[in-house]
VEXDREN-2710 file (C-alpha; in Angstrom, 1 decimal):
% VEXDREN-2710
k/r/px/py/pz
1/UNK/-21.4/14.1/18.8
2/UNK/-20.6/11.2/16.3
3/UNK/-24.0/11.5/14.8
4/UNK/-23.7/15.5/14.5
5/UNK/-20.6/14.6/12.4
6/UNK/-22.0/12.3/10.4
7/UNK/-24.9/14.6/9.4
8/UNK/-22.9/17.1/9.0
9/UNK/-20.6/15.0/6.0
10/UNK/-24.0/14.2/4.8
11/UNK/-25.0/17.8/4.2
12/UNK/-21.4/19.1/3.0
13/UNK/-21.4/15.8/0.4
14/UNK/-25.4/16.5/-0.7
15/UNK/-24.6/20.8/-0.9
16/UNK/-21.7/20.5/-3.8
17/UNK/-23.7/18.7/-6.0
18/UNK/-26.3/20.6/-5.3
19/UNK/-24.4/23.8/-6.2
20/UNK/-22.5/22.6/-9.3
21/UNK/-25.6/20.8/-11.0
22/UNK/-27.8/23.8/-9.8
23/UNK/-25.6/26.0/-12.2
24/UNK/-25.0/23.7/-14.9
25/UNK/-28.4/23.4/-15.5
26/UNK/-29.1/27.1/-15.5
27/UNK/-26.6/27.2/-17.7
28/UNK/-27.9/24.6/-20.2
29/UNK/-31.3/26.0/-20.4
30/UNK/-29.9/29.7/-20.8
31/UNK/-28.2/28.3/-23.9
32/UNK/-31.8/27.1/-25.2
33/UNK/-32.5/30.7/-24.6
34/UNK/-29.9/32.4/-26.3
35/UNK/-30.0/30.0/-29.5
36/UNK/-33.6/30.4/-29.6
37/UNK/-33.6/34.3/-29.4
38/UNK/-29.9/34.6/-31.3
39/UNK/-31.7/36.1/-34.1
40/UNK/-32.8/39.2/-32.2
41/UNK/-29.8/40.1/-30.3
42/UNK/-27.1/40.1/-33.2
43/UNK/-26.5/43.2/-35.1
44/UNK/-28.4/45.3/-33.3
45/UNK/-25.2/47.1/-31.7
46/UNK/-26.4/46.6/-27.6
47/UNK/-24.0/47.3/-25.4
48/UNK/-22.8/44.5/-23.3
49/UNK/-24.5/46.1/-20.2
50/UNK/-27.8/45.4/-22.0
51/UNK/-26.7/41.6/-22.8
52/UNK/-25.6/41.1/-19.4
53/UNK/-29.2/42.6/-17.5
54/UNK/-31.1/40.4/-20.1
55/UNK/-29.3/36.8/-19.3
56/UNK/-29.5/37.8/-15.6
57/UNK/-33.2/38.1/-15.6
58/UNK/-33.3/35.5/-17.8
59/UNK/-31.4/33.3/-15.6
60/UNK/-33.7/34.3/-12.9
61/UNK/-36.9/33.2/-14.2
62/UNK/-35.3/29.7/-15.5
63/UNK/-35.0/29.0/-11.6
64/UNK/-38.2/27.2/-11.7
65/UNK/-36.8/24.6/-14.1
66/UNK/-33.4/24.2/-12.8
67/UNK/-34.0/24.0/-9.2
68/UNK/-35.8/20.7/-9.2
69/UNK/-33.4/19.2/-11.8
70/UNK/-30.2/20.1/-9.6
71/UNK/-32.1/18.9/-6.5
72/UNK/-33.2/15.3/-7.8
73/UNK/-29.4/14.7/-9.5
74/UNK/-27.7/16.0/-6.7
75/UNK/-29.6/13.5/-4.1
76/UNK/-29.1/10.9/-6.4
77/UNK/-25.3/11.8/-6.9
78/UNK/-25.0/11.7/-3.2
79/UNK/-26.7/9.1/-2.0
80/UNK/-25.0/6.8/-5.2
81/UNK/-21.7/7.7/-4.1
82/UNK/-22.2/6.9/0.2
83/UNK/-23.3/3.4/-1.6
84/UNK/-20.7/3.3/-3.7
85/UNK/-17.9/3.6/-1.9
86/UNK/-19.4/1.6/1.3
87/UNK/-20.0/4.3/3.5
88/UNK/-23.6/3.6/3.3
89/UNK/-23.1/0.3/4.5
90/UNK/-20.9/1.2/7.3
91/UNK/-23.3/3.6/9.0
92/UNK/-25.9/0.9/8.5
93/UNK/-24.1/-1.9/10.1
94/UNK/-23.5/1.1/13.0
95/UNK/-27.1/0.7/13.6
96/UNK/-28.3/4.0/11.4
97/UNK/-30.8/3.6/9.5
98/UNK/-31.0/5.0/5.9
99/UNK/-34.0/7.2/7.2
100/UNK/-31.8/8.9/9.8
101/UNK/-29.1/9.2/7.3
102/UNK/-31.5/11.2/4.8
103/UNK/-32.9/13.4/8.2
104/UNK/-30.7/16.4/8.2
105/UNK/-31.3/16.6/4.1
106/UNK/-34.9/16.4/4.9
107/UNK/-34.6/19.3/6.9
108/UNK/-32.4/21.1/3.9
109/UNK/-35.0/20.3/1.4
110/UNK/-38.0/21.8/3.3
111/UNK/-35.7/24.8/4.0
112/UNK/-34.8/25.2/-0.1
113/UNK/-38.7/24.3/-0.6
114/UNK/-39.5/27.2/1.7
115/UNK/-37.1/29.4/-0.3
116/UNK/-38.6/28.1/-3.5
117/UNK/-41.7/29.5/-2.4
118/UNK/-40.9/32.9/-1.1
119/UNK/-38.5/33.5/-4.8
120/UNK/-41.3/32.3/-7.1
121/UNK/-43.9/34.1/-4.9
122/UNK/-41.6/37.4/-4.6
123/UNK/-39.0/37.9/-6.6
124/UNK/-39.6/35.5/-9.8
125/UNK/-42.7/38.2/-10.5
126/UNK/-40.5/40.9/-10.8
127/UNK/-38.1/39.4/-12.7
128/UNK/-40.7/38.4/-15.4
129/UNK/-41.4/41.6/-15.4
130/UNK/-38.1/43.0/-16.3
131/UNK/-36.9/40.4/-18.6
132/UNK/-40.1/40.5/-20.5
133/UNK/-40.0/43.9/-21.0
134/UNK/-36.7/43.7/-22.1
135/UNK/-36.5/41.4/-24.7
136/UNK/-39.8/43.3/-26.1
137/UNK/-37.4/46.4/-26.7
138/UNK/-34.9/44.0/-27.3
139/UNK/-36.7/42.4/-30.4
140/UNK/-38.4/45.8/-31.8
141/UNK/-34.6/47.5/-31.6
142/UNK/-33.4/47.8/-35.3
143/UNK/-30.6/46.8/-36.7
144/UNK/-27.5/48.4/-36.2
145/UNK/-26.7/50.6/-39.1
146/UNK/-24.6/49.3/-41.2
147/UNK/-24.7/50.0/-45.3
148/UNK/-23.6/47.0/-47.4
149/UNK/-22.0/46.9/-50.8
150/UNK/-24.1/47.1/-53.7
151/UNK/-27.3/46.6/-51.4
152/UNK/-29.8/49.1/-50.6
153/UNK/-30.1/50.3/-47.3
154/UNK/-33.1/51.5/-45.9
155/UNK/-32.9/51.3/-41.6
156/UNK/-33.0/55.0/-42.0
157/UNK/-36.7/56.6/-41.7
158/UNK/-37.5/58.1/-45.0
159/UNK/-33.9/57.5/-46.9
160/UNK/-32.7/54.5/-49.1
161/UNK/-28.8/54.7/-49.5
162/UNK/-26.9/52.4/-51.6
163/UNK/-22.9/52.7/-52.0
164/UNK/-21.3/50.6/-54.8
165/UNK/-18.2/50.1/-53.3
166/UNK/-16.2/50.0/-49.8
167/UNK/-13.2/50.8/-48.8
168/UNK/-11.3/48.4/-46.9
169/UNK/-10.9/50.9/-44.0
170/UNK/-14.6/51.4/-44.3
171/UNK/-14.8/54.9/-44.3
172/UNK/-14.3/55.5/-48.1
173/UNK/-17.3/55.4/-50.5
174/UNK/-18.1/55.2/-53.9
175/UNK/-20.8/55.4/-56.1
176/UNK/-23.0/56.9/-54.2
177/UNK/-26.9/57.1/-54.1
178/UNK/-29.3/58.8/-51.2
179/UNK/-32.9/58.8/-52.0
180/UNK/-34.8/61.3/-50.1
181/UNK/-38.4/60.5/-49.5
182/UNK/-39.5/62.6/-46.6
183/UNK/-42.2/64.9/-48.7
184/UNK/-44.2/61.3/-49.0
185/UNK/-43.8/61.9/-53.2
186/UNK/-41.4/58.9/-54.4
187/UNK/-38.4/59.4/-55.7
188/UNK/-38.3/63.2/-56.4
189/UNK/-35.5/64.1/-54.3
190/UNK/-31.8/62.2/-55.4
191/UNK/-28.3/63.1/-54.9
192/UNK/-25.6/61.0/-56.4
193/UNK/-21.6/61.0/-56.0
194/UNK/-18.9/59.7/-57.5
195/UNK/-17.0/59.6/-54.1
196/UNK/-17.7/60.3/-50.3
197/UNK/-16.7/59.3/-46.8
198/UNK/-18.9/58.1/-44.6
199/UNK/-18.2/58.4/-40.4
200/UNK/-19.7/58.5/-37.4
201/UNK/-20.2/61.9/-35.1
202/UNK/-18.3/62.2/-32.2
203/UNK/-21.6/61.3/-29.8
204/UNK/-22.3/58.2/-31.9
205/UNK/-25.9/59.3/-32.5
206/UNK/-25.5/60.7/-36.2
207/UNK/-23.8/59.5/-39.3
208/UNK/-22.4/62.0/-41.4
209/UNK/-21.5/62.1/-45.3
210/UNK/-19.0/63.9/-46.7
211/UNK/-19.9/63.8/-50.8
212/UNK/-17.6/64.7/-53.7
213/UNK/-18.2/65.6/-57.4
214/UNK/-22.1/65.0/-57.2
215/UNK/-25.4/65.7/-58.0
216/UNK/-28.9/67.0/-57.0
217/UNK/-32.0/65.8/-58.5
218/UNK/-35.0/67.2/-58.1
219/UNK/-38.6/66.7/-59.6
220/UNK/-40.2/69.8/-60.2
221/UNK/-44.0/68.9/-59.2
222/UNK/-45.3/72.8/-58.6
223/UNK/-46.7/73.3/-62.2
224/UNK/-49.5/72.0/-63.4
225/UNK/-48.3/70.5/-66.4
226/UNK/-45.6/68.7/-64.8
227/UNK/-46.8/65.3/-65.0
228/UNK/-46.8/65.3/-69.0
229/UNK/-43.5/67.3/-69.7
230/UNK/-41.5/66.2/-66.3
231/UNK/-39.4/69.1/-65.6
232/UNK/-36.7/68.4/-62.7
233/UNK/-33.6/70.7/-61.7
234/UNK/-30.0/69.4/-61.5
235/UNK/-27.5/71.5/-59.3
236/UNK/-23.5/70.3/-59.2
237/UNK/-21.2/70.4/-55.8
238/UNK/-17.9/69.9/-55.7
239/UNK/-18.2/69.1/-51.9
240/UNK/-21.5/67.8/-49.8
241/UNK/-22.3/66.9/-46.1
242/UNK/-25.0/65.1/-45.3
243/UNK/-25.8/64.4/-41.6
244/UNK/-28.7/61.5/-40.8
245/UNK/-30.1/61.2/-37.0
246/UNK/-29.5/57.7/-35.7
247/UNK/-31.3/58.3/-32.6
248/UNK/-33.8/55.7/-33.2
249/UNK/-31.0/52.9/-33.5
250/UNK/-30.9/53.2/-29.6
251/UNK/-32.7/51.3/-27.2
252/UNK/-36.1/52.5/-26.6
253/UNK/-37.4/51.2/-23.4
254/UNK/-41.2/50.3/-22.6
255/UNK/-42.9/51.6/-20.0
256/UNK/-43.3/48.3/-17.7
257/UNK/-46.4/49.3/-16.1
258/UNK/-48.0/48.3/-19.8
259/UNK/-46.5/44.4/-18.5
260/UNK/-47.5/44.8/-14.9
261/UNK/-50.8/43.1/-14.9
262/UNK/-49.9/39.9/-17.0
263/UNK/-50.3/36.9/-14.8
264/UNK/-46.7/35.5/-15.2
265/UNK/-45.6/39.4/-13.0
266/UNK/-48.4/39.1/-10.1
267/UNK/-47.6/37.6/-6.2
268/UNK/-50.3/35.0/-5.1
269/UNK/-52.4/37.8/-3.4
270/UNK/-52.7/39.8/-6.4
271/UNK/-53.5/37.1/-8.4
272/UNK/-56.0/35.6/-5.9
273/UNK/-57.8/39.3/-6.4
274/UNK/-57.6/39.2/-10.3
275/UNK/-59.3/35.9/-10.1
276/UNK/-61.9/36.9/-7.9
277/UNK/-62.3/40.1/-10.6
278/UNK/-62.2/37.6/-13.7
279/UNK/-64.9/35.8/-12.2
280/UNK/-67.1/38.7/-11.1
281/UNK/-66.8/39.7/-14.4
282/UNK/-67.3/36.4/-16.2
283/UNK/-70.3/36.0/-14.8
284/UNK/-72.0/39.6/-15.2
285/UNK/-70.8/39.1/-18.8
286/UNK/-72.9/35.5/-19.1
287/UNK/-75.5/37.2/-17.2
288/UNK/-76.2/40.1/-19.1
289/UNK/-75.9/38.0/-22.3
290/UNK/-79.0/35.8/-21.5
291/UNK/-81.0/38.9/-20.5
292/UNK/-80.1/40.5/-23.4
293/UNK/-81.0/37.4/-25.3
294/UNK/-84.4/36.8/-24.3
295/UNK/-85.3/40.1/-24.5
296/UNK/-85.5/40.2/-27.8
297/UNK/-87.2/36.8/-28.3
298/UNK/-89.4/37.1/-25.7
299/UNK/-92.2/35.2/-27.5
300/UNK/-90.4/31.6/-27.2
301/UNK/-91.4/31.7/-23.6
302/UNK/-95.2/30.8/-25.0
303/UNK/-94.2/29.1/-28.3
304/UNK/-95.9/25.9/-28.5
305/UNK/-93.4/23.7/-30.1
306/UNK/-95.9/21.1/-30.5
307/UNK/-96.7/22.6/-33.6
308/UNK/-94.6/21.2/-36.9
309/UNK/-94.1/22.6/-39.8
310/UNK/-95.6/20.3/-42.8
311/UNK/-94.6/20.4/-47.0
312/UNK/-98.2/20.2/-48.6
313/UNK/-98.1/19.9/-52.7
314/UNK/-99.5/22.4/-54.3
315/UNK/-102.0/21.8/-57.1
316/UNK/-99.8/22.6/-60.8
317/UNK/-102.0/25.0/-61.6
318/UNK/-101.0/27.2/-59.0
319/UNK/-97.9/26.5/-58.9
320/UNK/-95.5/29.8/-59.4
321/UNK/-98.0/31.4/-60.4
322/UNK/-99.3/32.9/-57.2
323/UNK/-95.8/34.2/-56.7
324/UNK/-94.0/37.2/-57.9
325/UNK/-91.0/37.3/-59.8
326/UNK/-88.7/38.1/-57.2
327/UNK/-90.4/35.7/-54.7
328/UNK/-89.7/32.9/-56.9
329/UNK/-85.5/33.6/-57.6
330/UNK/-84.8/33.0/-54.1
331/UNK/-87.4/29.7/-53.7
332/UNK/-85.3/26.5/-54.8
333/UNK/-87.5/24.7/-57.4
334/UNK/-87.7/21.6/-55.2
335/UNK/-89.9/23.9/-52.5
336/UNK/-91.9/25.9/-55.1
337/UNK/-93.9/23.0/-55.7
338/UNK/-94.6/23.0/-52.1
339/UNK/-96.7/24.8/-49.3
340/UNK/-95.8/25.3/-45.8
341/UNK/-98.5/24.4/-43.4
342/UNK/-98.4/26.0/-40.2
343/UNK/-101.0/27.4/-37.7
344/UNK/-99.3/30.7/-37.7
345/UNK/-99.2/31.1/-41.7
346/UNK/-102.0/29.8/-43.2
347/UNK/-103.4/33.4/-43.1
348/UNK/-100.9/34.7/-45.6
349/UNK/-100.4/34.2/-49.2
350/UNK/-97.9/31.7/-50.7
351/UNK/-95.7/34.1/-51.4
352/UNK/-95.8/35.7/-48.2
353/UNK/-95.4/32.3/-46.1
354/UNK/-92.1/32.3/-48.2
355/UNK/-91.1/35.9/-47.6
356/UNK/-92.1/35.7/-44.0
357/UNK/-89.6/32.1/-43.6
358/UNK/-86.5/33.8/-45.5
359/UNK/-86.6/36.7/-43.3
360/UNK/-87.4/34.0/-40.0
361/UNK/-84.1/32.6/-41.2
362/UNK/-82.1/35.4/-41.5
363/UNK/-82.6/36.6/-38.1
364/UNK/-81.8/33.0/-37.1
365/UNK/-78.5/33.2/-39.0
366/UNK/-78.0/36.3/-37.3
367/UNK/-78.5/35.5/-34.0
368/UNK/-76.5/32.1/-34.5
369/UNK/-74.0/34.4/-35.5
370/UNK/-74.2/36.4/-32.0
371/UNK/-74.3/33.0/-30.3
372/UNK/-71.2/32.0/-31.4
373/UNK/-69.0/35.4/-31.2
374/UNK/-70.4/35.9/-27.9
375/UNK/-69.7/32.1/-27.2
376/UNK/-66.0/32.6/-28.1
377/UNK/-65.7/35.5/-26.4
378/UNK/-66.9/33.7/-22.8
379/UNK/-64.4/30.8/-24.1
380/UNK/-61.8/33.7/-24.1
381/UNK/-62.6/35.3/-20.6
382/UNK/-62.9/31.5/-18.9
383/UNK/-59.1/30.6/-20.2
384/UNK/-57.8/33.6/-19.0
385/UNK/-59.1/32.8/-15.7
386/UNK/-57.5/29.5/-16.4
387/UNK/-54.3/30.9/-17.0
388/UNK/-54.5/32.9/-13.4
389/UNK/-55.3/29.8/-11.4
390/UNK/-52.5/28.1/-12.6
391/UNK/-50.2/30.6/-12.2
392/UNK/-51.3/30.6/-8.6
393/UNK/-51.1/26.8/-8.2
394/UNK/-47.8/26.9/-9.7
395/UNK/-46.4/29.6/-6.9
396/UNK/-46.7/26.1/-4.5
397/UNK/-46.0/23.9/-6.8
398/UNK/-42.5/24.3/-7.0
399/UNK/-41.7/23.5/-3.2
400/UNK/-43.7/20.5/-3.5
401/UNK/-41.8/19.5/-6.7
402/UNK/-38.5/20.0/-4.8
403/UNK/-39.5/17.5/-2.0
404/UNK/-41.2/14.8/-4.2
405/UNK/-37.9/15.2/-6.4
406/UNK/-35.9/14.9/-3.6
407/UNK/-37.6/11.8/-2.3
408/UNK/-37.2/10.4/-5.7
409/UNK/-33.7/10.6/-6.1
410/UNK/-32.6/10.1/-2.2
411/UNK/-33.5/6.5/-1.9
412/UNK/-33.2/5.7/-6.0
413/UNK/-29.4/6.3/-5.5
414/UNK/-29.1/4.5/-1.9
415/UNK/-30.6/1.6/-3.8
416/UNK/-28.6/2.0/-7.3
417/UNK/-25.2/2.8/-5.1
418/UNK/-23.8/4.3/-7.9
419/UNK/-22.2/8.1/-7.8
420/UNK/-20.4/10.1/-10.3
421/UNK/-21.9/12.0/-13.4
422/UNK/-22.4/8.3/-15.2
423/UNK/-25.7/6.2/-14.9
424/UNK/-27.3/9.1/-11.9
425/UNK/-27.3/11.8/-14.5
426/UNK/-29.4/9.2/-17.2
427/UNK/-31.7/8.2/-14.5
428/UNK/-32.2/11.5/-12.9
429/UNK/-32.5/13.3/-16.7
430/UNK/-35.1/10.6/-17.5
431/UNK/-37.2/10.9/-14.3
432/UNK/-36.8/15.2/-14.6
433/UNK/-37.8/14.5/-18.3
434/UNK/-41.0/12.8/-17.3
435/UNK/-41.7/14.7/-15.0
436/UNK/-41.6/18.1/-17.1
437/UNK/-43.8/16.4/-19.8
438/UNK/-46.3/15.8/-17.2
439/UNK/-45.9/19.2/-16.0
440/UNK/-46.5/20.7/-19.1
441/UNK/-49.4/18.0/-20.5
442/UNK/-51.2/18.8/-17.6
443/UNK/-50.8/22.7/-17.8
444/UNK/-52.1/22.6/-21.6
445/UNK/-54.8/20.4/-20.5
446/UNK/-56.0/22.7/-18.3
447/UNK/-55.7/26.1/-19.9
448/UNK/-58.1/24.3/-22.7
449/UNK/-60.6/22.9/-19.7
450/UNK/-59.9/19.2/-20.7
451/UNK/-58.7/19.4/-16.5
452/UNK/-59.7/21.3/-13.6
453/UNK/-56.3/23.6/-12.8
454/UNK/-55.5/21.8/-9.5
455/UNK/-55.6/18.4/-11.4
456/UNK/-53.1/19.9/-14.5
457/UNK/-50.7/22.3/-12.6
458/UNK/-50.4/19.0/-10.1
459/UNK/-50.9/16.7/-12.5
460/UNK/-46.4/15.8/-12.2
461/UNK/-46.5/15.8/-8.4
462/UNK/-49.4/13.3/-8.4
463/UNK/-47.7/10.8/-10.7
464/UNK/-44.3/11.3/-9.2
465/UNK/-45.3/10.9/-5.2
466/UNK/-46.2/7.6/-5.3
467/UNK/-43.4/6.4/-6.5
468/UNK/-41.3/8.5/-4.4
469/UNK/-42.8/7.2/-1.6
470/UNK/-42.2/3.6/-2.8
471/UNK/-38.3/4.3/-3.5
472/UNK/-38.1/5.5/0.1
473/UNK/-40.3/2.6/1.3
474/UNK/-37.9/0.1/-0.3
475/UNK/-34.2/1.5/0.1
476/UNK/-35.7/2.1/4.5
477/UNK/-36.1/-1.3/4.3
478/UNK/-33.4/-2.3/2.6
479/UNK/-35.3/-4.1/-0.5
480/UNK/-33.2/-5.2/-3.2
481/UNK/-35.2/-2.9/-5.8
482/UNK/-32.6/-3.2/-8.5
483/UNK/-30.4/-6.8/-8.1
484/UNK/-30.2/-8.6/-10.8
485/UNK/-30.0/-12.1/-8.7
486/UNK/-33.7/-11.4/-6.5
487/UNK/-35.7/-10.2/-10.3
488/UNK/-34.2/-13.7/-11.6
489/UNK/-35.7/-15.7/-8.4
490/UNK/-38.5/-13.6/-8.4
491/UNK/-39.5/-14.6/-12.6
492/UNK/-38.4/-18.3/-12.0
493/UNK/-40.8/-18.5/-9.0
494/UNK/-43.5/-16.5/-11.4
495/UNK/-42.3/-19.1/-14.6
496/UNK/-43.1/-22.3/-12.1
497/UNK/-46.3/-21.3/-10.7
498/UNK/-47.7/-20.5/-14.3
499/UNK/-45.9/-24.0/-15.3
500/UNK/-47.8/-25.2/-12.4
501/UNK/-50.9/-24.1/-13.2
502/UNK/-50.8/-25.3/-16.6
503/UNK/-50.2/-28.5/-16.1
504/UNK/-52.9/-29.3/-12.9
505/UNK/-55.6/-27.6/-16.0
END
């Protein structure tokens, strides 16, 4: 019953932190998200339901980040502050081990890896999905409208309005100029004021202009001599209204299918079927490239390559002048002087051998040409596969993360025994910083083939197990990993032995 106790004051210390660092760390990196995109969600007038759908799903797929963060601080927080505050000595001198104190978080952690792994295989694809999709509407959505003093404005299709002067209640306009260019012709089509109001319709999707004491220009472009003698016609009003459709101020939304089949939106068995279709088609594509290839040069199959070419001189007096005119513009000077002997062209004139080499090389240049767009085009199709298998690795990789993490930070604060938000957050933002470098070293290494996928997306957990299993190793074992007295006997010991040795040489 006692040890049910003490496992269950183990869990409620370790789920707190977990909780409150969880959420803090969402939090942080949805500020990098909203200072990065800041730009494209201010003054474009979107309601606060809009906002609110995009930081949720942006929240969501930031889980992957956060998650392994909160679990490695939170351990570490936990473990630092049993330590601490002696509790972590008590249960030991009770006869519990450090490993049975860690048990029932052991348990927790393969439960929240198991979780990881159903959210970033299930619901982290869907909401990619709908937050990418979202902030592409988000960032083609145009500005709010909104006409500036002295500035022309142009967010309307086909119109440029500029207004001289404002109002303070920002209704009241002067100086008014509206430019209408839908017939595609310039500026043919003007209308000017000396004063207007300006106010939206009751349904907020048009804008309407009330113009007084005014103007209407209009170019008169129907005759045919109207380009030399410029005729236009001017009509007055004493009163105006102009109405403008702002219907394309709202939010247009995407149809998501058009994001569906992106690898960042796909479940680990759809992606394992679009891998096995990238590859089928990779390798038709290589396939059919070689056939088509030696098809056409189906002659270097009996070439004999033996053969070299060799630069004989050619006797002055028939130098140039066994060539024609045209022949000898495209011959550098240094080659005219020379003739190419080869079995295949010792039949044919000078000239010809010439002729018959320039046109040689331009199919080579040509087909060099193919090599290489087809090449890039292979490289393209093989990253993309790349990018698949990693998303698939990374589906697992997550869980794993959470328990290496955890393993990391569990025994690195029962050795540090020290809690709080002080020297646990440096360690545990150092380790989470080395081990997101690695994370994303490896995933760039591997999209450009420099490593196999498995060795990039894994590339963090590799590096970081062993050492999780060496913090867990020392702090079962009660090693002093971190005192300051042992790493001074242990260098005075190292200090004497090399004193040692120097002396007996």
């Amino acid at each position: 019953m006692g040890l049910k106790k003490l496992y269950a004051y183990v869990v409620r210390s370790y789920l707190g932190p977990l909780v409150l660092t969880f959420f803090i760390s969402l939090f942080i990196i949805l500020l990098q998200f909203l200072w990065k995109y800041i730009d494209d969600l201010v003054g474009k007038g979107l309601e606060a339901t809009v906002i609110l759908r995009l930081i949720f799903y942006a929240s969501t797929t930031f889980v992957p980040m956060a998650l392994p963060l909160a679990i490695l601080l939170s351990s570490l927080m936990t473990f630092g502050n049993l330590g601490e505050h002696y509790e972590l000595v008590a249960m030991k001198a009770s006869g519990i081990s450090v490993w049975k104190i860690m048990r029932p978080l052991v348990i927790l952690s393969l439960f929240i890896s198991a979780l990881a792994f159903v959210f970033s295989n299930n619901v982290l694809p869907v909401a990619n999905l709908k937050f990418q999709s979202l902030l592409y509407d988000i960032r083609q959505q145009k500005l709010a409208f909104n006409i500036n003093e002295g500035m022309f404005y142009n967010g309307i299709e086909n119109y440029i309005i500029r207004v001289g002067r404002k109002d303070k209640d920002g209704r009241t306009i002067y100086d008014v100029k509206i430019y209408d260019h839908t017939n595609r012709m310039g500026n043919i089509k003007v209308t000017t004021a000396q004063k207007g109001y300006m106010e939206l319709s009751p349904d907020q999707r048009h804008v309407i202009f009330t113009l007084f004491d005014g103007y209407n220009y209009t170019d008169v472009i129907s005759t045919r001599t109207y380009r030399d003698n410029r005729p236009f016609e001017r009509t007055t009003f004493e009163q105006q209204r102009l109405k403008f459709d702002l219907s394309e101020f709202d939010l247009t939304r995407t149809d998501e299918v058009l994001f569906k089949n992106h690898y960042g939106m796909l479940n680990t068995r759809q992606l394992t079927i679009f891998i096995d279709s990238l590859n089928n088609n990779f390798e038709n594509r290589n396939e059919r490239y070689i056939q088509n290839f030696y098809s056409r040069f189906q002659f270097l199959s009996t070439l004999d390559t033996v053969s070299q070419t060799e630069l004989v001189p050619i006797p002055k007096k028939y130098q140039k002048k066994q060539l024609s005119s045209a022949a000898t513009d495209t011959i550098p000077d240094s080659l005219q002087t020379y003739e190419l002997q080869y079995p295949l062209l010792n039949n044919f004139q000078v000239a010809d051998q010439f002729n018959i080499i320039e046109n040689a090389l331009t199919v080579v240049r040509s087909n060099r040409n193919n090599i290489t767009d087809n090449r890039k085009s292979l490289v393209s199709l093989a990253e993309n596969i790349r990018k698949h298998e990693i998303a698939w690795h990374k589906k697992h990789s997550l869980s794993i993360a959470c328990l290496i993490l955890f393993f990391i930070g569990a025994p690195l604060g029962a050795i540090v025994r020290k809690g709080g938000l002080g020297l646990p957050v440096v360690m545990a933002v150092i380790l989470f910083v080395i081990y997101h470098i690695l994370s994303i070293t490896g995933e760039k290494m591997a999209i450009v083939g420099d490593l196999k996928t498995f060795e990039g997306v894994w590339l963090s957990s590799i590096v970081l197990l062993p050492l999780g299993l060496f913090l867990t190793f020392k702090s079962t074992t009660d090693a002093a990993l971190l005192d300051a007295e042992s790493w001074q006997k242990f260098l005075k010991r190292v200090i004497h032995r090399l004193h040692k040795k120097a002396n007996t040489v």
